[in-house]
N, CA and C of each residue as an Amber inpcrd file, in Angstrom:
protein
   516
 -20.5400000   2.9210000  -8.3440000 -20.3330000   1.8700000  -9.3290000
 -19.5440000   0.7280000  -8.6790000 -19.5430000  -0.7760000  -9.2160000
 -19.4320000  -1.5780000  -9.0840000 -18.2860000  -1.9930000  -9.6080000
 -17.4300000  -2.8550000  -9.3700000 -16.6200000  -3.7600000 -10.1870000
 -16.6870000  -5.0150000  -9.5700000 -17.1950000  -6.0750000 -10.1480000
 -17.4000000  -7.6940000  -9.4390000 -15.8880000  -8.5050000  -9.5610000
 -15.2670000  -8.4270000  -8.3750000 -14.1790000  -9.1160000  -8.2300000
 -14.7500000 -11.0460000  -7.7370000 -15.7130000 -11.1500000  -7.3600000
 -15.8240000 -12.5950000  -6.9400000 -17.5080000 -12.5230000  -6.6540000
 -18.1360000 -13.2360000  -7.1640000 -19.5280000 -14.1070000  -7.0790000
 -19.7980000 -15.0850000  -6.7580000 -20.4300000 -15.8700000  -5.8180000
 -20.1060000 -17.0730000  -5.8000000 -21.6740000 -17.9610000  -5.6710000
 -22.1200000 -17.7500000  -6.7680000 -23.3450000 -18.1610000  -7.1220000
 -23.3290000 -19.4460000  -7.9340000 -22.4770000 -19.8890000  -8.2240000
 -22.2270000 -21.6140000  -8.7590000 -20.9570000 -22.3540000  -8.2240000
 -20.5230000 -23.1070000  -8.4560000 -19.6100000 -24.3050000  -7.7130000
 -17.9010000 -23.8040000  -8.3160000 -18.4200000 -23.4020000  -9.2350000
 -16.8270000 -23.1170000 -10.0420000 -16.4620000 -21.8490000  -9.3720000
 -17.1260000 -21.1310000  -8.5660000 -16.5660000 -19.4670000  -8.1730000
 -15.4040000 -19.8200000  -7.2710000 -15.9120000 -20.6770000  -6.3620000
 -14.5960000 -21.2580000  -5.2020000 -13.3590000 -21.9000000  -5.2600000
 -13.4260000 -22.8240000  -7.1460000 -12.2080000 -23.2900000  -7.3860000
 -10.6100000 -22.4220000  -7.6080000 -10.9550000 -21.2560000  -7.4540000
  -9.5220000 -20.5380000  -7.5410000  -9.0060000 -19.9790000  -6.4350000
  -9.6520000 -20.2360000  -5.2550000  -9.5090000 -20.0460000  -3.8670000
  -8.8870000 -20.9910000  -2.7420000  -7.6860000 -20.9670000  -2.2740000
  -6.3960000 -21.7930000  -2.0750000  -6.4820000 -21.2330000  -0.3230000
  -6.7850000 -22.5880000   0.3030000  -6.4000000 -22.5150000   2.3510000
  -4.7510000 -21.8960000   2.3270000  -4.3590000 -21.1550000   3.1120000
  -3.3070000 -21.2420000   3.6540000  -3.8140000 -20.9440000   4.8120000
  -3.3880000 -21.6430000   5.5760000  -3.3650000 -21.9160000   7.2900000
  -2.3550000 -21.8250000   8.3580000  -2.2780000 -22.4680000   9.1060000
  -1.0700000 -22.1860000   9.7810000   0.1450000 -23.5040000   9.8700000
  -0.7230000 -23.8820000   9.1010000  -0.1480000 -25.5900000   9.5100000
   1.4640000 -24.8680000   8.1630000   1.1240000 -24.0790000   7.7490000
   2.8830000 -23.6530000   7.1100000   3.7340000 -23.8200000   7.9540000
   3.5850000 -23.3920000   8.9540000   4.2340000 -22.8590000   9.8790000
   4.0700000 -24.1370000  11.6570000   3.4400000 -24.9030000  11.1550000
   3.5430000 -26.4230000  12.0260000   2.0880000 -26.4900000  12.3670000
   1.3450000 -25.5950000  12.8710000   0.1300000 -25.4760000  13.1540000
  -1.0490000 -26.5310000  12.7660000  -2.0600000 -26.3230000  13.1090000
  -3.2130000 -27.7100000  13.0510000  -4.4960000 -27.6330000  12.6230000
  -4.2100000 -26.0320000  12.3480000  -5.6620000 -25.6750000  11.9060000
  -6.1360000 -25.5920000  10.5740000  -7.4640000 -26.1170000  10.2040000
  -7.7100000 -26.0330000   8.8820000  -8.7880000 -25.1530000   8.3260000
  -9.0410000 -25.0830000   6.7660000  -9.8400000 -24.3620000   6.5270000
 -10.2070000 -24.3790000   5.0780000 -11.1880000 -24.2930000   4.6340000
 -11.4920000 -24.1130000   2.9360000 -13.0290000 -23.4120000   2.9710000
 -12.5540000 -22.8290000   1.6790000 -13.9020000 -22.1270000   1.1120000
 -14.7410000 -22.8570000   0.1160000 -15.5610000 -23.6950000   0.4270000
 -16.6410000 -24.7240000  -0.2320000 -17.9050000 -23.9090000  -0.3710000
 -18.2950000 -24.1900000  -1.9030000 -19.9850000 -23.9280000  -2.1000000
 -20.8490000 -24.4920000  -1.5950000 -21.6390000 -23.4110000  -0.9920000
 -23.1880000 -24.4220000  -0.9550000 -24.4010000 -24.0750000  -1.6630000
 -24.7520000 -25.3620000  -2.0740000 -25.8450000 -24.8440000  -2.8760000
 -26.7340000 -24.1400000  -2.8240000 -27.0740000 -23.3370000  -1.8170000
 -27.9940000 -22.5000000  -1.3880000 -27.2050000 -21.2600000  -2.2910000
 -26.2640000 -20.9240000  -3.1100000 -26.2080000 -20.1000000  -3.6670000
 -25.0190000 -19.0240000  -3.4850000 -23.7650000 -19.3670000  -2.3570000
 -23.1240000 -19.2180000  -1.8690000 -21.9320000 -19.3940000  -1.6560000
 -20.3550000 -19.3180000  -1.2920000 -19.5970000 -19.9420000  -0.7830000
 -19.6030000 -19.5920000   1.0750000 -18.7670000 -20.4490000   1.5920000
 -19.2290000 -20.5220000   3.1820000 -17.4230000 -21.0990000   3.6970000
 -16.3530000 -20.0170000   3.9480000 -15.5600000 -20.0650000   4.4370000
 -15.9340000 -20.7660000   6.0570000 -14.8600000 -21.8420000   6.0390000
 -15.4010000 -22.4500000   6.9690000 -14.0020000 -23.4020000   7.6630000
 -13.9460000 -23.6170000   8.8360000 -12.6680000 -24.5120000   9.0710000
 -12.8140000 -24.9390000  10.7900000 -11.6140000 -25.0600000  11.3920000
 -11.2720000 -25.0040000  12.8660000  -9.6240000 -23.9880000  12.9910000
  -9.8520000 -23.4650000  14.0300000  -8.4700000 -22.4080000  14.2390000
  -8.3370000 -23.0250000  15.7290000  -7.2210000 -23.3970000  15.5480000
  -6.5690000 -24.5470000  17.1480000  -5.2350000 -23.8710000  17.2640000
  -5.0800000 -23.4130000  18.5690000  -3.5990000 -23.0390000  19.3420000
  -2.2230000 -24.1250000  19.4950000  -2.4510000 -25.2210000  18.5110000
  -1.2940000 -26.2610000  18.8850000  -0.0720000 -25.9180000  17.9160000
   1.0790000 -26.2430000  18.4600000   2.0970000 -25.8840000  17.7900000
   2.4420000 -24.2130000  17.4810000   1.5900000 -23.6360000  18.5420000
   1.9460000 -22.1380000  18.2210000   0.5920000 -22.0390000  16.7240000
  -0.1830000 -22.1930000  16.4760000  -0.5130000 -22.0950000  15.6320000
  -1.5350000 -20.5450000  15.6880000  -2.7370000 -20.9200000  15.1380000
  -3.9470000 -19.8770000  15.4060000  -4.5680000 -18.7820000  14.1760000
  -4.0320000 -19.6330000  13.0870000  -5.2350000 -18.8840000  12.1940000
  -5.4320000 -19.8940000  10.9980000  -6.4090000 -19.6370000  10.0450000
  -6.6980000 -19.6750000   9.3110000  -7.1360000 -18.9610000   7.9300000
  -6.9260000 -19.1580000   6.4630000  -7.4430000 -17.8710000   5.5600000
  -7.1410000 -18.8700000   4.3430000  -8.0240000 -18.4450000   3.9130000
  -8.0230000 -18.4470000   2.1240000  -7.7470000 -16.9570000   1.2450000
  -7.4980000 -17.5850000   0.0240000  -7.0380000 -16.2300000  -1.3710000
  -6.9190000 -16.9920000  -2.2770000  -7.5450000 -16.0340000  -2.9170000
  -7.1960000 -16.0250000  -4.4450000  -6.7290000 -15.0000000  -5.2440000
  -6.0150000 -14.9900000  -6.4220000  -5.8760000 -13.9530000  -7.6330000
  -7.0650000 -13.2190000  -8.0710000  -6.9390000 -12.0160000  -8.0980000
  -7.6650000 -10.9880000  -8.9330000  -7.3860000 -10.4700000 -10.2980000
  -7.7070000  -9.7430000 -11.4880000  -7.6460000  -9.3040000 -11.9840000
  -7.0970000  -8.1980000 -12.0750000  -6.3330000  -6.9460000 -12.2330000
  -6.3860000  -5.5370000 -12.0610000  -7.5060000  -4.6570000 -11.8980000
  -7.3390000  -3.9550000 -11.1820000  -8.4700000  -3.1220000 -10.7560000
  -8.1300000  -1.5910000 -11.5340000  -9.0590000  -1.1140000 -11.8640000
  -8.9060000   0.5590000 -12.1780000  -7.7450000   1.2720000 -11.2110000
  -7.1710000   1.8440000 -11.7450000  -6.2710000   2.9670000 -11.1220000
  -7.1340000   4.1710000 -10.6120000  -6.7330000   4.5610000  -9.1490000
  -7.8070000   5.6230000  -8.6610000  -9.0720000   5.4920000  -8.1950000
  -9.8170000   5.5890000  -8.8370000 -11.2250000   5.3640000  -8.1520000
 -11.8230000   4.3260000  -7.3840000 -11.0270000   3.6400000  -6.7460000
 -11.7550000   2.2940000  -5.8740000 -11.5090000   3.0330000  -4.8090000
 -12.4870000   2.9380000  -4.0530000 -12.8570000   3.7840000  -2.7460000
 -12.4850000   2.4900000  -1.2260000 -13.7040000   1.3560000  -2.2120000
 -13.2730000   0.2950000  -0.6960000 -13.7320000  -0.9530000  -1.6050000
 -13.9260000  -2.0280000  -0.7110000 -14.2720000  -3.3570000  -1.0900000
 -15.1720000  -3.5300000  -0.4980000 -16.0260000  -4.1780000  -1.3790000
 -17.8540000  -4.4150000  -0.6920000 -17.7900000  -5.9230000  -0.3410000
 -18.2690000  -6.3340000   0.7850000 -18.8200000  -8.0300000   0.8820000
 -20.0550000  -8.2290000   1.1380000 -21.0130000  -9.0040000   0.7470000
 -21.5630000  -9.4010000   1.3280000 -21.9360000 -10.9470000   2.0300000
 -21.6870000 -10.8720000   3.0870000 -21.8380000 -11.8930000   4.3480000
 -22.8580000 -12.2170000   5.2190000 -22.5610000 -13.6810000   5.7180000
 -23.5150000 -13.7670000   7.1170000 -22.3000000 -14.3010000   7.6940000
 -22.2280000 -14.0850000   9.4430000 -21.6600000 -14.0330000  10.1820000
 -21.7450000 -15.4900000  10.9420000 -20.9930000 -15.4310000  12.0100000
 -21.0260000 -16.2450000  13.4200000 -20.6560000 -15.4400000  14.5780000
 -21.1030000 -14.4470000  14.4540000 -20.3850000 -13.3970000  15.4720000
 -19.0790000 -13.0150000  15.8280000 -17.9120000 -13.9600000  15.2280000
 -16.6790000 -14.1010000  14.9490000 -16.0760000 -12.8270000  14.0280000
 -14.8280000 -12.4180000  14.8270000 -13.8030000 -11.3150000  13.8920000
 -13.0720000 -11.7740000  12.5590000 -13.8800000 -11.4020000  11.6900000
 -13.1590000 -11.8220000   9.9040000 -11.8180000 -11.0880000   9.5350000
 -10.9080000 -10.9660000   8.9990000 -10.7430000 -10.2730000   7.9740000
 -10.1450000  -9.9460000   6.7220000 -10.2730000  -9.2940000   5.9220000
 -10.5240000  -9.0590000   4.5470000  -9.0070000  -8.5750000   4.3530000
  -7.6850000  -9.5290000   3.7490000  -6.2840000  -9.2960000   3.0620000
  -6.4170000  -8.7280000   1.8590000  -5.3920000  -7.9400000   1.4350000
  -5.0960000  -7.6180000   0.2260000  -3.8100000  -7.6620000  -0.1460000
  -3.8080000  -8.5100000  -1.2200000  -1.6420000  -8.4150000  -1.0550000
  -1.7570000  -7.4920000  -2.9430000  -0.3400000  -6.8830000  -2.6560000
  -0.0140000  -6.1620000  -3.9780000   1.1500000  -6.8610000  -4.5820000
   0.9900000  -8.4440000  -4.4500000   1.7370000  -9.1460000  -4.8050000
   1.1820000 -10.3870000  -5.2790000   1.3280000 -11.4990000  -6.2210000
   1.0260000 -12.9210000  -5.8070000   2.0810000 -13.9160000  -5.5190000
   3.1190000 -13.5270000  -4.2260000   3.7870000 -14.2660000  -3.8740000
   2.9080000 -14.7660000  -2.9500000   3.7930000 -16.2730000  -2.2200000
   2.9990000 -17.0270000  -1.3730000   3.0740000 -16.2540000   0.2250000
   4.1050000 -15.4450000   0.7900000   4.6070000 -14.7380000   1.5910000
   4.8280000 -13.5490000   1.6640000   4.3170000 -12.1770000   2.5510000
   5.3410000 -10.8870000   2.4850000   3.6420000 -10.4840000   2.8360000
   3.8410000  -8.8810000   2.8990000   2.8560000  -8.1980000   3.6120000
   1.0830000  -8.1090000   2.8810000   0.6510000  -8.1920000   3.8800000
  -1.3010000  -7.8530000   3.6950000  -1.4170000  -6.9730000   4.2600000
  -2.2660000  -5.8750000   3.5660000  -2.9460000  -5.2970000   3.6960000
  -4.5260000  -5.6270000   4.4550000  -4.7300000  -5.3730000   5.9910000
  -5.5970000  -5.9980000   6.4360000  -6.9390000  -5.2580000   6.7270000
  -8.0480000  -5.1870000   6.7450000  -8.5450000  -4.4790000   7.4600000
  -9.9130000  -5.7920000   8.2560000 -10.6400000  -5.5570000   9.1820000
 -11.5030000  -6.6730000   9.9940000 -12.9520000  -5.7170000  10.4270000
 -13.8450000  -6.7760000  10.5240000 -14.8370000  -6.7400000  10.8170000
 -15.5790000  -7.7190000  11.7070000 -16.8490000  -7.3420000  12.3300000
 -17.4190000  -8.6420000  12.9000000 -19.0910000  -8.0680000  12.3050000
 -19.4290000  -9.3670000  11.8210000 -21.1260000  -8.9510000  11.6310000
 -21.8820000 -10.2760000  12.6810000 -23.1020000  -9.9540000  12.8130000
 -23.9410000 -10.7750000  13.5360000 -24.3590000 -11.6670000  13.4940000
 -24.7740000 -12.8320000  14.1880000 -24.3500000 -14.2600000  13.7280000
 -25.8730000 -14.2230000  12.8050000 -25.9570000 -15.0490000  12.2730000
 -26.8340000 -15.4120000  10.9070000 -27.5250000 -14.3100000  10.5590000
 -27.5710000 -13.2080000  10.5330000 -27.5690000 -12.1620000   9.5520000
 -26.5640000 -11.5840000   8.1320000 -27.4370000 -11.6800000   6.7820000
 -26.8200000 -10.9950000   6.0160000 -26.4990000  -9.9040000   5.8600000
 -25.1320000  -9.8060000   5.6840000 -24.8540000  -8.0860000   6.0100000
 -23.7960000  -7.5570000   4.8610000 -24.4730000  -6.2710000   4.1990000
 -23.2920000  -5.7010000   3.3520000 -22.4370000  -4.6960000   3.9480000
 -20.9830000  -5.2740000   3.6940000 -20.3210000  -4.7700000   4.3170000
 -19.3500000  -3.4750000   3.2580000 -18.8500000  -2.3400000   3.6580000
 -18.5130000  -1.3890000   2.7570000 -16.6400000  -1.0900000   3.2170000
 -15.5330000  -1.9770000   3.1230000 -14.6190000  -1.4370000   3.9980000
 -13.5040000  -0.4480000   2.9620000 -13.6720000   0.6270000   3.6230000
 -12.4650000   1.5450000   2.8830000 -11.1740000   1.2130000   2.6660000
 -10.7070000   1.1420000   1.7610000  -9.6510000   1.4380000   1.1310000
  -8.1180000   2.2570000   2.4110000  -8.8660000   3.1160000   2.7510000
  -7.8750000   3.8260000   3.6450000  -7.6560000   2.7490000   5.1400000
  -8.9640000   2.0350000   5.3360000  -8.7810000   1.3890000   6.4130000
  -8.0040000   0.6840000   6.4650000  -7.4140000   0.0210000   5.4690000
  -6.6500000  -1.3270000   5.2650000  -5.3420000  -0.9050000   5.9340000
  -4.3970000  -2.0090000   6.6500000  -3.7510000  -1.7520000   7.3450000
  -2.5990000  -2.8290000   7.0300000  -1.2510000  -2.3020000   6.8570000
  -0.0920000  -3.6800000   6.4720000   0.1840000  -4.0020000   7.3320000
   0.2610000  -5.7740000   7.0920000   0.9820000  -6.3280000   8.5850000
   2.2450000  -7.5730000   7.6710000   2.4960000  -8.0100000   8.5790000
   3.2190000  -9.2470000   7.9330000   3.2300000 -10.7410000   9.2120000
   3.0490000 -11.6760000   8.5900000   2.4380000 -12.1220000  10.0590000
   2.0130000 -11.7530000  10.8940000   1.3610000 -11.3180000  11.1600000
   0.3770000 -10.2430000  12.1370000   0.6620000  -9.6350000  13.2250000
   1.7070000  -8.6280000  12.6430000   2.7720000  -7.8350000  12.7850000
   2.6000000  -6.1890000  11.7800000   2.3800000  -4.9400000  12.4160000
   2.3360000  -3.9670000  11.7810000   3.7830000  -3.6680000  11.2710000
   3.3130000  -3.4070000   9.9940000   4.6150000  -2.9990000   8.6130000
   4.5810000  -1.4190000   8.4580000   5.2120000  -0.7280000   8.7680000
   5.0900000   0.7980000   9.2270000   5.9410000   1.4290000   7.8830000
   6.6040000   0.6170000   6.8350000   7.0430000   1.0960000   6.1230000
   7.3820000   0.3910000   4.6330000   5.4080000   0.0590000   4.1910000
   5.2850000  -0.7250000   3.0630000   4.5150000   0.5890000   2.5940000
   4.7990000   0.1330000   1.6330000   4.0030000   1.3660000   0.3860000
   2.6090000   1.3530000   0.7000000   2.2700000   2.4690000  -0.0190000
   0.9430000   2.7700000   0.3930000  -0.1490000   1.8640000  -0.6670000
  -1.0490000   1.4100000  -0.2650000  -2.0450000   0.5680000  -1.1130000
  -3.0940000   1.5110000  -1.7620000  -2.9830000   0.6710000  -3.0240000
  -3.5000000   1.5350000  -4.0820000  -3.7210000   0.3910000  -5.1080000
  -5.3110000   0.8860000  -5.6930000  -6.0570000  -0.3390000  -5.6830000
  -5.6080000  -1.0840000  -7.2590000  -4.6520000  -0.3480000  -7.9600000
  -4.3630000  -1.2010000  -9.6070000  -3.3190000  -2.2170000  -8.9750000
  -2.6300000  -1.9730000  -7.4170000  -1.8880000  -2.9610000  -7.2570000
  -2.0400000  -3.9260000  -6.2550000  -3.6670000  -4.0720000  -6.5150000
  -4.1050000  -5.5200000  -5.6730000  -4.0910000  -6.3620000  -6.3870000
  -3.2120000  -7.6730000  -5.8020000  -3.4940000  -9.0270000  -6.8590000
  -4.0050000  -9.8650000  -6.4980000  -4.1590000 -10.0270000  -4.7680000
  -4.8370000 -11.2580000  -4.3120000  -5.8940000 -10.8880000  -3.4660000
  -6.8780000 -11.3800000  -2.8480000  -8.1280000 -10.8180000  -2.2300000
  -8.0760000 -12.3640000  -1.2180000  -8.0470000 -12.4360000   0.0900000
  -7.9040000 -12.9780000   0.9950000  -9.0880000 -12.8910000   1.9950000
  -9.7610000 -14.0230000   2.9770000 -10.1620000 -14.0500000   4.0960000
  -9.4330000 -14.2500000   5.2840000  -9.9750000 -14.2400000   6.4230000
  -8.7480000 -14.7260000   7.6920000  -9.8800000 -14.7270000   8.8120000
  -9.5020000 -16.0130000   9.6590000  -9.6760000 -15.4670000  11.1710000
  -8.5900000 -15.9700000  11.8240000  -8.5040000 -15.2320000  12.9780000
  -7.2620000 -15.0750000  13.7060000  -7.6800000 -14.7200000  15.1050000
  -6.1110000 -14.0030000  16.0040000  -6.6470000 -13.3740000  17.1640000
  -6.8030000 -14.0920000  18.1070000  -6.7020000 -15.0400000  17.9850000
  -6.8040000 -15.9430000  19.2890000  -8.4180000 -16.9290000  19.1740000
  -9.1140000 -16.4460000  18.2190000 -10.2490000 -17.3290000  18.2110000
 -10.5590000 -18.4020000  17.9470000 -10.5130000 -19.4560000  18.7730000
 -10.1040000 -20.6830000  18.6710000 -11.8880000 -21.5750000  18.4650000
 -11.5000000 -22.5740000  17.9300000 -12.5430000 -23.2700000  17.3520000
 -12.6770000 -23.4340000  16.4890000 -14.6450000 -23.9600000  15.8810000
 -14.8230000 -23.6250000  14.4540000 -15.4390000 -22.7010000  14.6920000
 -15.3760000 -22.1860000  13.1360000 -15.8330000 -20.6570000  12.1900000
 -16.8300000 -21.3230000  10.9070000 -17.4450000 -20.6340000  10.6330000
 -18.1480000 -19.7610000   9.5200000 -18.6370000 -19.1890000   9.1040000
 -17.8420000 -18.5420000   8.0830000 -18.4870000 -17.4780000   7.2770000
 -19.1040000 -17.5580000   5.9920000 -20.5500000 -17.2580000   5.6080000
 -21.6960000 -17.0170000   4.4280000 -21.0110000 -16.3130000   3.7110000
 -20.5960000 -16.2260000   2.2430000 -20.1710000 -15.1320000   1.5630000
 -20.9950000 -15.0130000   0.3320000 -21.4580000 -14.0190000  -0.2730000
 -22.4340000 -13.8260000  -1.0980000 -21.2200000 -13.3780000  -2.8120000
 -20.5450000 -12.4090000  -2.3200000 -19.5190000 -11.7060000  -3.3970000
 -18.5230000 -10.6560000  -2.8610000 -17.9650000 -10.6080000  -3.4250000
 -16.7910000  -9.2490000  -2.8300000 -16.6660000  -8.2980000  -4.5360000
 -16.5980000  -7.0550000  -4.0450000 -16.9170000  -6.0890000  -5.4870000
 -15.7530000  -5.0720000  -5.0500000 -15.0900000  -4.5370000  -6.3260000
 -14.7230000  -3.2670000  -5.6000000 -15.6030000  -2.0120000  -5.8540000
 -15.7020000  -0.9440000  -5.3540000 -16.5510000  -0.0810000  -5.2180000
 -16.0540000   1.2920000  -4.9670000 -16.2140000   2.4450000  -6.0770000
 -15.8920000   3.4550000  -6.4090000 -16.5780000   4.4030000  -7.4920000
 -16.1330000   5.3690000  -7.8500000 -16.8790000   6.5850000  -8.5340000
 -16.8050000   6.1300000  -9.6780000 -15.2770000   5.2840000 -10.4240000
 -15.0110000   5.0240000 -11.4650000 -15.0850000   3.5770000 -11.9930000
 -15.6680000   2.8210000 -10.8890000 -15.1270000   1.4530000 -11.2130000
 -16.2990000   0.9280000 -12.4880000 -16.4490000   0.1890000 -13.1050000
 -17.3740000  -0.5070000 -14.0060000 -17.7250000  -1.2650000 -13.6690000
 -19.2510000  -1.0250000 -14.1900000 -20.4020000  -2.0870000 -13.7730000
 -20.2680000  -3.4440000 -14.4130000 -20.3020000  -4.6370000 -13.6350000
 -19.9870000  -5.6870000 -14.6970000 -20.8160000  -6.6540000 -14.0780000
């Protein structure tokens, strides 16, 4: 079963989805998640090493999720051959730890992606947090993209929807 956390099949799906970049932090790189009409949103920016910089990401607020049964988070994407990845904060402050987990899919192929729940990994500036609570899915509030890592340039990423996905979740 399904639970539809984000669709982005008209122009309004992307308006609750906010860049934070690095430029917080002095950096130069930019980034936003814009629709395209082909039916889509298409995370998209430049990630530049000046000022110490080097990433880029968008988020937005979620809803509450079921307690228990969310197994993982589904996306579906097309790629640039580029390393994504998928935040989860159990907070909606602007700062403090994500829950990370990453992927790479193939450049212009659509691909559904299935990432577990267990995979997710806390960091804090991208930095492992060895002693944040364990993630658990009624206390996700924000749902995040990122690239990082040193991958410098432009990026983009095709995004179709992000769902959560479990035994219990509801079809919506």
């Amino acid at each position: 079963m399904l639970k539809t956390l984000f669709v982005f099949d008209r122009s309004e799906a992307v308006s609750a989805w906010s860049a934070i970049d690095d430029r917080v932090m002095g950096g130069v790189s930019r980034s936003a998640l814009r629709f395209d009409p082909a039916g889509h949103a298409v995370f998209c920016g430049q990630v530049a090493p000046d000022n110490n910089g080097g990433f880029a990401s968008v988020r937005a607020s979620v809803t509450p999720l079921p307690a228990g049964d969310i197994d993982a988070i589904e996306l579906v994407v097309r790629g640039d051959g580029r390393r994504y990845k998928l935040n989860l904060r159990i907070d909606r402050g602007f700062d403090g730890v994500n829950y990370q987990a990453g992927w790479v899919t193939p450049a212009g192929i659509w691909t559904r992606l299935a990432l577990p729940l267990a995979d997710f990994r806390p960091t804090w500036r991208g930095r492992a947090v060895a002693d944040a609570p364990a993630l658990r899915s009624a206390c996700i509030e924000q749902v995040g993209l990122m690239i990082a890592d040193g991958q410098f340039g432009g990026f983009e990423l095709a995004i179709q929807g992000i769902w959560a996905a479990g035994r219990g979740a509801a079809q919506l």
